[in-house]
N, CA, C and O atoms as a GROMACS GRO file, in nm:
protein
  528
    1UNK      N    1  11.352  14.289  15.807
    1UNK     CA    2  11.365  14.195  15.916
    1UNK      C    3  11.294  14.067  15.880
    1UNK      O    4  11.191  14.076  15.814
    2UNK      N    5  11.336  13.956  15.914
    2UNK     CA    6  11.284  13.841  15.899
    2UNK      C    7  11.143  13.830  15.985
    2UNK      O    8  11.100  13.927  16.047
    3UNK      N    9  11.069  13.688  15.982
    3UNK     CA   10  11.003  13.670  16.067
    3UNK      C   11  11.002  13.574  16.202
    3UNK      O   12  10.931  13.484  16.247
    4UNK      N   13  11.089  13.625  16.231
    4UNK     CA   14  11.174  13.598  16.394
    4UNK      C   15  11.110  13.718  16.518
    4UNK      O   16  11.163  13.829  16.516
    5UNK      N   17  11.057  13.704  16.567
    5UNK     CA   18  10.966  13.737  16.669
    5UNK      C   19  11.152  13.844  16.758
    5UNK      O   20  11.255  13.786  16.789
    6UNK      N   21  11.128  13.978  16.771
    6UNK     CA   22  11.258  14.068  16.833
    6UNK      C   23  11.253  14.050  17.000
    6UNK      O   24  11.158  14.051  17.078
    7UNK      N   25  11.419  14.029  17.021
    7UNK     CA   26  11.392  14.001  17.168
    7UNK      C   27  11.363  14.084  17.235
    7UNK      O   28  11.344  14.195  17.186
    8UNK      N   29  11.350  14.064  17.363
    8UNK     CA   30  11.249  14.156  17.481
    8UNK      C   31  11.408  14.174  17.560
    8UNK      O   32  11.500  14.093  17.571
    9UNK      N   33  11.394  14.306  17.605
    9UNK     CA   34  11.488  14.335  17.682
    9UNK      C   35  11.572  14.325  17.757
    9UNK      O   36  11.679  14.386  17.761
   10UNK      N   37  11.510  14.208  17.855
   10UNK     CA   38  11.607  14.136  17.941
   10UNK      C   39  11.691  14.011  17.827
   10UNK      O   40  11.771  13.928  17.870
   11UNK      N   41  11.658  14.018  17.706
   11UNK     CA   42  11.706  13.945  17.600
   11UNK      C   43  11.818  14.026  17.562
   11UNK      O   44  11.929  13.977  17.581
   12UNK      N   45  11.810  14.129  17.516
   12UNK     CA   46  11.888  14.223  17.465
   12UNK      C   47  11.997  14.272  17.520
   12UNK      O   48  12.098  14.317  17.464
   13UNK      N   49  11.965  14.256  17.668
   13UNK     CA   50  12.066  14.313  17.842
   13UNK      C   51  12.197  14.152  17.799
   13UNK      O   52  12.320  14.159  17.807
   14UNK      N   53  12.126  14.043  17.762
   14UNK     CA   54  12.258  13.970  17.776
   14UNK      C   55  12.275  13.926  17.630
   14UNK      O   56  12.360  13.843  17.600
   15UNK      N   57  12.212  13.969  17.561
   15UNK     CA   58  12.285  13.941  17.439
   15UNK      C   59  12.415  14.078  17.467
   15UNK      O   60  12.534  14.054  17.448
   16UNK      N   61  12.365  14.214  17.513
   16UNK     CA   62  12.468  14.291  17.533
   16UNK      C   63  12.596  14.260  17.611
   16UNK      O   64  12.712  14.298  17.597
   17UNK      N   65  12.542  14.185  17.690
   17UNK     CA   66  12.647  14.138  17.803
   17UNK      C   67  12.751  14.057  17.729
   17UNK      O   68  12.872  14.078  17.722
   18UNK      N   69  12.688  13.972  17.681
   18UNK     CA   70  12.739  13.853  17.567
   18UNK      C   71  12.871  13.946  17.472
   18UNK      O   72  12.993  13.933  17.473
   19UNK      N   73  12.804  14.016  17.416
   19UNK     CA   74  12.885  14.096  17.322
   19UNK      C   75  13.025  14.140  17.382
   19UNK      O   76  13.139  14.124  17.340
   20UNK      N   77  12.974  14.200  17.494
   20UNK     CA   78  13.087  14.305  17.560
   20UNK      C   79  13.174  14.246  17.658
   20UNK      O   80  13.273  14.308  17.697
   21UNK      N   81  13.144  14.120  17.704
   21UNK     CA   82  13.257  14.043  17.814
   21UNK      C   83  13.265  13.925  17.822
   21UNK      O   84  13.320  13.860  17.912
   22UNK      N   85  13.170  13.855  17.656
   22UNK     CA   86  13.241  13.688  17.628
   22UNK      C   87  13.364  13.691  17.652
   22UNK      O   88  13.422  13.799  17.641
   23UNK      N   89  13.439  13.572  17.691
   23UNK     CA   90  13.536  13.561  17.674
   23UNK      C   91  13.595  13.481  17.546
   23UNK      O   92  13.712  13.444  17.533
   24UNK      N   93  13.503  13.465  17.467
   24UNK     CA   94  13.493  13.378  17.329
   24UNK      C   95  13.446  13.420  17.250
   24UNK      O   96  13.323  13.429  17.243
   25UNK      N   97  13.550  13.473  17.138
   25UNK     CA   98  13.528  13.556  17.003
   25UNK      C   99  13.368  13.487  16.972
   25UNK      O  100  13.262  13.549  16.963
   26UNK      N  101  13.393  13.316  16.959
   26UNK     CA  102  13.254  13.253  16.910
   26UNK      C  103  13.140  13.254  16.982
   26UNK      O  104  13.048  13.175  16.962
   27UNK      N  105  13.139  13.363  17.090
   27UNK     CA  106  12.995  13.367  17.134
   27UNK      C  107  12.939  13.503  17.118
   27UNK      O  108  12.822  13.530  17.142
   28UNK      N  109  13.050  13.609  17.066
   28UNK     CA  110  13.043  13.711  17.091
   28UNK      C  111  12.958  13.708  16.951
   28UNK      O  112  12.840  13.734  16.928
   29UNK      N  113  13.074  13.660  16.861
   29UNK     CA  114  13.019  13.653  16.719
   29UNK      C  115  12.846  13.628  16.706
   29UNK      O  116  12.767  13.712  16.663
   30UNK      N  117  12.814  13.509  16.749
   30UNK     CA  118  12.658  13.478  16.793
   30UNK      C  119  12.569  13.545  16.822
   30UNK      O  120  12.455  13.521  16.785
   31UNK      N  121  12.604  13.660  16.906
   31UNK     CA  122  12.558  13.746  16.948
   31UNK      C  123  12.503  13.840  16.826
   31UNK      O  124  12.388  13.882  16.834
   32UNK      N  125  12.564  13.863  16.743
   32UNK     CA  126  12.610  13.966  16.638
   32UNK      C  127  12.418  13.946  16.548
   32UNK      O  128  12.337  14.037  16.557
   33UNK      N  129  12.388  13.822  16.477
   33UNK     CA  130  12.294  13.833  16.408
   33UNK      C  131  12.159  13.855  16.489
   33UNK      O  132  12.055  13.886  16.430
   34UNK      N  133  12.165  13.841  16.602
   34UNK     CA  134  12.045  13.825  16.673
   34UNK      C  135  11.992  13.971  16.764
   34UNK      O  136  11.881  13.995  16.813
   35UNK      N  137  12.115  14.051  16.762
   35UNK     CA  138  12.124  14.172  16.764
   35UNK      C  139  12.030  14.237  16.641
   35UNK      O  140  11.916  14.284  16.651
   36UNK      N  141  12.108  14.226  16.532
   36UNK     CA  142  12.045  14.287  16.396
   36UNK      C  143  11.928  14.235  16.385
   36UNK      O  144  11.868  14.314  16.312
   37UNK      N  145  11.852  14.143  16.415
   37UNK     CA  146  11.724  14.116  16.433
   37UNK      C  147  11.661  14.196  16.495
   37UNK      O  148  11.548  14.226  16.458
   38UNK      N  149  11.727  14.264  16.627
   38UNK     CA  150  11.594  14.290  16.700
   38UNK      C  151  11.577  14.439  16.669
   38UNK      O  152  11.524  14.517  16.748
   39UNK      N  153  11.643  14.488  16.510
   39UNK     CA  154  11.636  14.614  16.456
   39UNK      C  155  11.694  14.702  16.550
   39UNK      O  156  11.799  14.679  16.609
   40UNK      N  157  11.580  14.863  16.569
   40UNK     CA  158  11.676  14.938  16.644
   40UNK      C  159  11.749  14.923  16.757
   40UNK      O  160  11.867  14.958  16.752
   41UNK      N  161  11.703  14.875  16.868
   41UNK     CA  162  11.775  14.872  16.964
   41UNK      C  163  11.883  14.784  16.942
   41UNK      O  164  11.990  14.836  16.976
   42UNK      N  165  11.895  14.649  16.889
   42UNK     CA  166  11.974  14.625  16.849
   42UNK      C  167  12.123  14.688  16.826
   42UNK      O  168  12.237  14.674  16.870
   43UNK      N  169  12.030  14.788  16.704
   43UNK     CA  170  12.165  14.800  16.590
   43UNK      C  171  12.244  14.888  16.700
   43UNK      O  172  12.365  14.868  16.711
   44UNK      N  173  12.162  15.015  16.808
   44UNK     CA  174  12.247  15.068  16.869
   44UNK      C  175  12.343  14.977  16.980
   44UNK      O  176  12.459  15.003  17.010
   45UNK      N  177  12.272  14.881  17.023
   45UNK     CA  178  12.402  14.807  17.085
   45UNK      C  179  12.555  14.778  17.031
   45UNK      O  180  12.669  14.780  17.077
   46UNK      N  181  12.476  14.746  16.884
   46UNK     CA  182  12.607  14.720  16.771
   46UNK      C  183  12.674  14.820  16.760
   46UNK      O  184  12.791  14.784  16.750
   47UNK      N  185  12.664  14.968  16.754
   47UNK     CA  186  12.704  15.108  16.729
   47UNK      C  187  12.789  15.139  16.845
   47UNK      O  188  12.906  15.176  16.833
   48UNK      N  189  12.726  15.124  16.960
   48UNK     CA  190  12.776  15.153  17.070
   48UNK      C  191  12.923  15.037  17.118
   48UNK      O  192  13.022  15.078  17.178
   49UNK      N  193  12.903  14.891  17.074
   49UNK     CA  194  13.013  14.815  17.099
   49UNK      C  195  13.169  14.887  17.002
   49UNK      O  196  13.284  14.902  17.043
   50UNK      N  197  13.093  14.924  16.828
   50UNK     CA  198  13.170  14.948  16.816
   50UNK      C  199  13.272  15.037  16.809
   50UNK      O  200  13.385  15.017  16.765
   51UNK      N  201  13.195  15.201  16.886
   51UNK     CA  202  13.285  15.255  16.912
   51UNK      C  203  13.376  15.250  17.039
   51UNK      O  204  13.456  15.336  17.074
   52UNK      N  205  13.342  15.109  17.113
   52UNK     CA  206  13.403  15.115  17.214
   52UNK      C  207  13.514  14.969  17.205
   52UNK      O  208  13.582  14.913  17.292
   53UNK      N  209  13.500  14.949  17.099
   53UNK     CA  210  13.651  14.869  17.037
   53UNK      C  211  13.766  14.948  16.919
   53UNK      O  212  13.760  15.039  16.836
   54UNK      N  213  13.900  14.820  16.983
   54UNK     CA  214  13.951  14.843  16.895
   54UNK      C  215  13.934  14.722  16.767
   54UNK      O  216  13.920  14.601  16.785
   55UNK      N  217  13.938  14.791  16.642
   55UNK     CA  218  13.935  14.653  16.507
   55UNK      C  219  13.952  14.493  16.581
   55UNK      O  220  14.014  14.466  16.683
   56UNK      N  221  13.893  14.424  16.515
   56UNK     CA  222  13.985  14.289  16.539
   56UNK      C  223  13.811  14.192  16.479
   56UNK      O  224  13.705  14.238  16.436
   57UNK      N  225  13.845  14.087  16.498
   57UNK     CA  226  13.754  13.984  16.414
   57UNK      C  227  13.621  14.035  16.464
   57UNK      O  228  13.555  14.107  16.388
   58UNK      N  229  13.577  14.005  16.579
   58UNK     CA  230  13.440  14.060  16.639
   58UNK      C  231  13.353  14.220  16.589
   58UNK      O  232  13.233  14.225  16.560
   59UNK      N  233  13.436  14.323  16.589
   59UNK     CA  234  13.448  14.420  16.573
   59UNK      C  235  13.378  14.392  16.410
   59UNK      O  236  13.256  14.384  16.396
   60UNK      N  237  13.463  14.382  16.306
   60UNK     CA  238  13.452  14.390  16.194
   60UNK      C  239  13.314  14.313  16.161
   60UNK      O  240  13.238  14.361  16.077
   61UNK      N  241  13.280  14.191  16.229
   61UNK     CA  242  13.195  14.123  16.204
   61UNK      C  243  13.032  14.260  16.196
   61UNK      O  244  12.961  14.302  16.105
   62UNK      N  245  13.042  14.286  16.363
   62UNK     CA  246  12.939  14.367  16.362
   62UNK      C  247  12.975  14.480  16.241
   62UNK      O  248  12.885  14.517  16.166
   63UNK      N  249  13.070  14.517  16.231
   63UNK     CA  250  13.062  14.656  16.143
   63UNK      C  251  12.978  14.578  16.015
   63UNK      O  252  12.874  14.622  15.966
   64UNK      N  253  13.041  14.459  15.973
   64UNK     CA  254  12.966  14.433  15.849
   64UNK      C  255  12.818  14.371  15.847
   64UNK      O  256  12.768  14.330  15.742
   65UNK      N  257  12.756  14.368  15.962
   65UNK     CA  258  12.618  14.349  15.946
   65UNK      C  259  12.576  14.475  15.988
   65UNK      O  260  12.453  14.469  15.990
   66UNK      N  261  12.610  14.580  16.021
   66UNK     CA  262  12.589  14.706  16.027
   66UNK      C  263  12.563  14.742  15.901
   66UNK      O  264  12.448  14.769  15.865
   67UNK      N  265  12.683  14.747  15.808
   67UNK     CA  266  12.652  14.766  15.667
   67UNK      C  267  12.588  14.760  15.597
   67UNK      O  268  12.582  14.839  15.503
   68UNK      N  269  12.479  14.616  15.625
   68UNK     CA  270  12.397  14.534  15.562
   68UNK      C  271  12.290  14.613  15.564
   68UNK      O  272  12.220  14.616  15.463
   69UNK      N  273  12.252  14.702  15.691
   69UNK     CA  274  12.122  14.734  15.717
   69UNK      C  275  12.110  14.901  15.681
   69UNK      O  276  12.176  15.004  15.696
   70UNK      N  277  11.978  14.854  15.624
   70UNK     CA  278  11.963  15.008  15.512
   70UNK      C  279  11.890  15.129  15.553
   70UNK      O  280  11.850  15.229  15.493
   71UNK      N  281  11.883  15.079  15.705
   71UNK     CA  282  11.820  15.224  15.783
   71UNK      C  283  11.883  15.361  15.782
   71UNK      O  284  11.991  15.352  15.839
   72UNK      N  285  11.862  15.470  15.745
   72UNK     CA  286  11.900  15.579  15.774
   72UNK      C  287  11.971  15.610  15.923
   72UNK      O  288  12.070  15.682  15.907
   73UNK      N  289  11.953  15.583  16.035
   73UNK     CA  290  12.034  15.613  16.155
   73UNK      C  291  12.134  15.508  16.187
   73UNK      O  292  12.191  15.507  16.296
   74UNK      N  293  12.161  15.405  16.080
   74UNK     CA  294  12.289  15.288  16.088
   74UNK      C  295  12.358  15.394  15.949
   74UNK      O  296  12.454  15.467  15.975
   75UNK      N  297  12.330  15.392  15.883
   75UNK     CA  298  12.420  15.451  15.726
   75UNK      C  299  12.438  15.561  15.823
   75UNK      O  300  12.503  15.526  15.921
   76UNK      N  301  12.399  15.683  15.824
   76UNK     CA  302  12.428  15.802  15.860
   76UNK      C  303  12.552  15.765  15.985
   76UNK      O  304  12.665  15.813  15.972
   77UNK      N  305  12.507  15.648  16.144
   77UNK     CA  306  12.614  15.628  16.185
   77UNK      C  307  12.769  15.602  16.127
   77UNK      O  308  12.873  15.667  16.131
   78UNK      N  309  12.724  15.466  16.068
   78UNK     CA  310  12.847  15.440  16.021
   78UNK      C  311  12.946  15.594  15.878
   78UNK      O  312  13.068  15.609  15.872
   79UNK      N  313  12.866  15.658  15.812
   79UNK     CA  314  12.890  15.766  15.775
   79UNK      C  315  13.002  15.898  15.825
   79UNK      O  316  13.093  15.960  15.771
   80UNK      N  317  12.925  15.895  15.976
   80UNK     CA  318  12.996  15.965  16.059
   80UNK      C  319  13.085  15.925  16.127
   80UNK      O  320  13.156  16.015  16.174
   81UNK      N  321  13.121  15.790  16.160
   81UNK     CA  322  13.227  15.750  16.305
   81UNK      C  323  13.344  15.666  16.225
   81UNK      O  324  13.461  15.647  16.256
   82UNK      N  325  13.233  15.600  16.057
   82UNK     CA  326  13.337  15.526  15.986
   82UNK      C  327  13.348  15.563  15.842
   82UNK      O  328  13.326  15.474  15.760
   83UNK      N  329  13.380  15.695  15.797
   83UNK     CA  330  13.388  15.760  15.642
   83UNK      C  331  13.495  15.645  15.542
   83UNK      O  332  13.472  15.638  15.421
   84UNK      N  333  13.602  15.566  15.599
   84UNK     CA  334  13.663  15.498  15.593
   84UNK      C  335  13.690  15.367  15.628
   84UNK      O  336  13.802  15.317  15.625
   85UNK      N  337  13.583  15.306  15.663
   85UNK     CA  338  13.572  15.159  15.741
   85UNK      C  339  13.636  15.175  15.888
   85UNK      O  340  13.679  15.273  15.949
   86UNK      N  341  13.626  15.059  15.915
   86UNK     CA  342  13.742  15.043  16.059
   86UNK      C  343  13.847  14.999  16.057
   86UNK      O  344  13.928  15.014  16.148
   87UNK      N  345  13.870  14.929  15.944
   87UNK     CA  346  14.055  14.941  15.917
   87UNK      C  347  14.135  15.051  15.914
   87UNK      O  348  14.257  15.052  15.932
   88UNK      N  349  14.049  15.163  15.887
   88UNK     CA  350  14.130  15.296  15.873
   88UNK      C  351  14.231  15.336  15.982
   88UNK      O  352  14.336  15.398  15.968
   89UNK      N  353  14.170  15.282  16.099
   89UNK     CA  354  14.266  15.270  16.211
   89UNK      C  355  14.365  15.210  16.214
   89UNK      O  356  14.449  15.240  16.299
   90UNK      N  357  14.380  15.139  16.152
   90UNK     CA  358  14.513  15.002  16.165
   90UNK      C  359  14.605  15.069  16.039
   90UNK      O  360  14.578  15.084  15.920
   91UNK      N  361  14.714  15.098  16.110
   91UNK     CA  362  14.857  15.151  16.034
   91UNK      C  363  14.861  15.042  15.976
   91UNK      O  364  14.833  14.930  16.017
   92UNK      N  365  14.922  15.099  15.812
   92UNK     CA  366  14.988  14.975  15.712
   92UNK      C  367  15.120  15.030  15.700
   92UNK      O  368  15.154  15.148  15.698
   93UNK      N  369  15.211  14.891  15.689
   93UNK     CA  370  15.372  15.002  15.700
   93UNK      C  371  15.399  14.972  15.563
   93UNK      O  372  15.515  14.930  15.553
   94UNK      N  373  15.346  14.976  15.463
   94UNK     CA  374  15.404  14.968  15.333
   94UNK      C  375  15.294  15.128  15.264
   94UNK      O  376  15.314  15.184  15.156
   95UNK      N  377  15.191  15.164  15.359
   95UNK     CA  378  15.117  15.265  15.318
   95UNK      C  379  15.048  15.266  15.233
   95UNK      O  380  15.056  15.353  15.146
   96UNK      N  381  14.910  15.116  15.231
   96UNK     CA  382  14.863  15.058  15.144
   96UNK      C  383  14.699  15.071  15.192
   96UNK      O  384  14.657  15.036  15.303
   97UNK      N  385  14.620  15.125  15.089
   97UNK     CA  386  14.525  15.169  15.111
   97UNK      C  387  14.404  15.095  15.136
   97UNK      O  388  14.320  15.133  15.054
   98UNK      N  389  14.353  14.999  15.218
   98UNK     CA  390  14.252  14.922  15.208
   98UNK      C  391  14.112  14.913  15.208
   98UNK      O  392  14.040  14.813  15.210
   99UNK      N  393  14.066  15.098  15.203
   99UNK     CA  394  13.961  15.124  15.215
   99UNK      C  395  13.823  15.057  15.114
   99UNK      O  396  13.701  15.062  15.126
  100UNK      N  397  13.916  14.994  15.010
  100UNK     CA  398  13.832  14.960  14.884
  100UNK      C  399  13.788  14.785  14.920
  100UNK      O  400  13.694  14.706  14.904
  101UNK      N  401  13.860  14.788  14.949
  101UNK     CA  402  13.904  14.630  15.045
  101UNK      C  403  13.798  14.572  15.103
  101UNK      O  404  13.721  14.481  15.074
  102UNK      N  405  13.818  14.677  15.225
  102UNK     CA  406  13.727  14.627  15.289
  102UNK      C  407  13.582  14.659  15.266
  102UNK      O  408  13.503  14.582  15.320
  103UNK      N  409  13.523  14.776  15.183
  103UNK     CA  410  13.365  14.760  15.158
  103UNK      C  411  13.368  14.714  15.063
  103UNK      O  412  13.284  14.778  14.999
  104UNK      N  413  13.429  14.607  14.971
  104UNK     CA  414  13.393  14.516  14.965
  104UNK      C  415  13.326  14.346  14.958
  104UNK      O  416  13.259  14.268  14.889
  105UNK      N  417  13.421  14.364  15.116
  105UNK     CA  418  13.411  14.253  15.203
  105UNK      C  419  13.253  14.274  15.247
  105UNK      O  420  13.146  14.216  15.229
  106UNK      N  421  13.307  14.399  15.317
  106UNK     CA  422  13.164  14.413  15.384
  106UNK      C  423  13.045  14.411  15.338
  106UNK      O  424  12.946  14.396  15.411
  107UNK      N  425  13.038  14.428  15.195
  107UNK     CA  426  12.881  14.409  15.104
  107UNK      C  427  12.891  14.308  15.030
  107UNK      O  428  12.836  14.290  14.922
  108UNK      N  429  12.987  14.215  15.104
  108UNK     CA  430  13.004  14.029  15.014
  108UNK      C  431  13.035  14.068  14.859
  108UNK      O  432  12.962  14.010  14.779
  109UNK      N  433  13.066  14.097  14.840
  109UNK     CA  434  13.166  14.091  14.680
  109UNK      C  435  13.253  14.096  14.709
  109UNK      O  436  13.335  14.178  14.748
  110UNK      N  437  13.235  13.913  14.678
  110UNK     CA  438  13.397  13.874  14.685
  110UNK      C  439  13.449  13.872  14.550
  110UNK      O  440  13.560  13.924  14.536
  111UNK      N  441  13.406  13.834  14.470
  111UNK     CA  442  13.516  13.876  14.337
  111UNK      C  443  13.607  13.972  14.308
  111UNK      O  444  13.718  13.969  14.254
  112UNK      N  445  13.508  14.097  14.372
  112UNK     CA  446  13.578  14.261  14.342
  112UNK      C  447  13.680  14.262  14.469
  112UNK      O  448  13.779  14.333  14.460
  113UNK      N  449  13.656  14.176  14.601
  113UNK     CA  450  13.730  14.161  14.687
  113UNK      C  451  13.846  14.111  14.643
  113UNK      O  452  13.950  14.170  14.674
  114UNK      N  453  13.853  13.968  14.546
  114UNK     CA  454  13.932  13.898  14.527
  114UNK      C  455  14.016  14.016  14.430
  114UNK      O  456  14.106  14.046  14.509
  115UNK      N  457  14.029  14.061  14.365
  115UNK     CA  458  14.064  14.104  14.252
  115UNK      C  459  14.147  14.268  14.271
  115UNK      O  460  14.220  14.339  14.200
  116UNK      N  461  14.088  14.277  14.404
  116UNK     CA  462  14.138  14.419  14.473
  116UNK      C  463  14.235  14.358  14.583
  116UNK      O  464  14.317  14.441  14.622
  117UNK      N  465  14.244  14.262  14.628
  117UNK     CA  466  14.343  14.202  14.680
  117UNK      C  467  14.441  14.120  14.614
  117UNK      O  468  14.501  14.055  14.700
  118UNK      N  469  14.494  14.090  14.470
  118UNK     CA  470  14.555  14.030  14.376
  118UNK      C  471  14.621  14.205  14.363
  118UNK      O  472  14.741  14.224  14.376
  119UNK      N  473  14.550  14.290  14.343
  119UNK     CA  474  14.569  14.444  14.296
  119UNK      C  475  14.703  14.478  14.464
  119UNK      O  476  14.820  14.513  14.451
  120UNK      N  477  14.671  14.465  14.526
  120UNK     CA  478  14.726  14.503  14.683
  120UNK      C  479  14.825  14.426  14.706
  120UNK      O  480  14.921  14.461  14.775
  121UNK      N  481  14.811  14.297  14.642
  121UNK     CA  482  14.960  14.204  14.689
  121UNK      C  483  15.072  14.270  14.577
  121UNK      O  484  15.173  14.336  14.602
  122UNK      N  485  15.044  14.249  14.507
  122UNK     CA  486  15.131  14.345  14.364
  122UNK      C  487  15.186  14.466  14.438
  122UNK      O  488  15.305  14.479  14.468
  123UNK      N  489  15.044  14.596  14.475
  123UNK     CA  490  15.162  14.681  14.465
  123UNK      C  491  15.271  14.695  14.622
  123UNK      O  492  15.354  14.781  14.653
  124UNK      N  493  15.212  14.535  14.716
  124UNK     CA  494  15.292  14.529  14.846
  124UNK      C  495  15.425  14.483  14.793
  124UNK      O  496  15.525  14.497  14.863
  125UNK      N  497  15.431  14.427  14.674
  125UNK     CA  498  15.585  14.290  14.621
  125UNK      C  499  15.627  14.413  14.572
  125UNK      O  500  15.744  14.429  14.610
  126UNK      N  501  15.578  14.536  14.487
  126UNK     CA  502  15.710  14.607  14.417
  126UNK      C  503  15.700  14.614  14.284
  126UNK      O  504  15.671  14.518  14.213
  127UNK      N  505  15.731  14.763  14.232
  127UNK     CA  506  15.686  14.689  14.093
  127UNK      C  507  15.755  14.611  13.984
  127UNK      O  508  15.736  14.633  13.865
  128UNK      N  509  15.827  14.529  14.027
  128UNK     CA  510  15.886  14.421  13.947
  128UNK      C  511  15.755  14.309  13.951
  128UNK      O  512  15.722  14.243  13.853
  129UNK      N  513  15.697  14.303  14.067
  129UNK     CA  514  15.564  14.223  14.059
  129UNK      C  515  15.473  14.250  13.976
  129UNK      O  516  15.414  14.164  13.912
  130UNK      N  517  15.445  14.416  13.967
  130UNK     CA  518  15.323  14.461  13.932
  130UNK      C  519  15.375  14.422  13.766
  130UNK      O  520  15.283  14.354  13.720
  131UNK      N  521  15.472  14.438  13.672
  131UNK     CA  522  15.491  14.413  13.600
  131UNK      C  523  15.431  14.267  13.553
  131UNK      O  524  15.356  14.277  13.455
  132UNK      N  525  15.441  14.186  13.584
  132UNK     CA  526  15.432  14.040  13.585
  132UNK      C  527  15.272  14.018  13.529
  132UNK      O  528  15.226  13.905  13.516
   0.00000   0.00000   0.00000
């Protein structure tokens, strides 16, 4: 944790609030680092939002500062609710596997990101592409 002083509860009540009934991805998002600051309680707010979404920008955001944090009761969560990220939910109709994808994203390697997505457009075109 940095040295940012963790908010006090009635802090935490609307950063939760914030999270769960912005009506603006960009406040929700905001919400997201200042959460992970205030460590545990925090992170369970984050845990708890996200099993009570479906995927989408907000969602993923928290999952990936979830990721970030190397506590045993965030790993073990995400372990258990996400063995597969949270894309795992989202049907691909070409039946394309993005699990590699996205923990990539999520632990910022973007190169291996970039390079696993060059890998994914190929085998989405066919392999007359993949040839190429």
């Amino acid at each position: 944790m940095s040295d940012a002083i963790a908010p006090q509860s009635s802090e935490l009540e609307q950063l939760q609030q914030t999270l769960l009934s912005a009506s603006s991805p960009k406040k929700q998002l905001a919400a997201i680092p200042k959460l992970i600051e205030a460590e545990t309680p925090g992170h369970e707010i984050l845990q708890a939002f996200l099993i009570s979404r479906s995927p989408d920008i907000v969602a993923g955001a928290a999952y990936q500062a979830l990721v970030q944090v190397e506590t045993l009761p965030v790993q073990t969560f995400l372990a258990e609710k996400y063995p597969d990220g949270i894309l795992s939910e989202l049907p691909s109709e070409q039946n394309v596997d993005y699990r590699k994808l996205q923990l990539a994203l999520s632990r910022q390697e973007f190169e291996t990101a970039d390079t696993i997505t060059r890998q994914k457009l190929c085998e989405i075109a066919g392999p007359a592409a993949q040839k190429r």
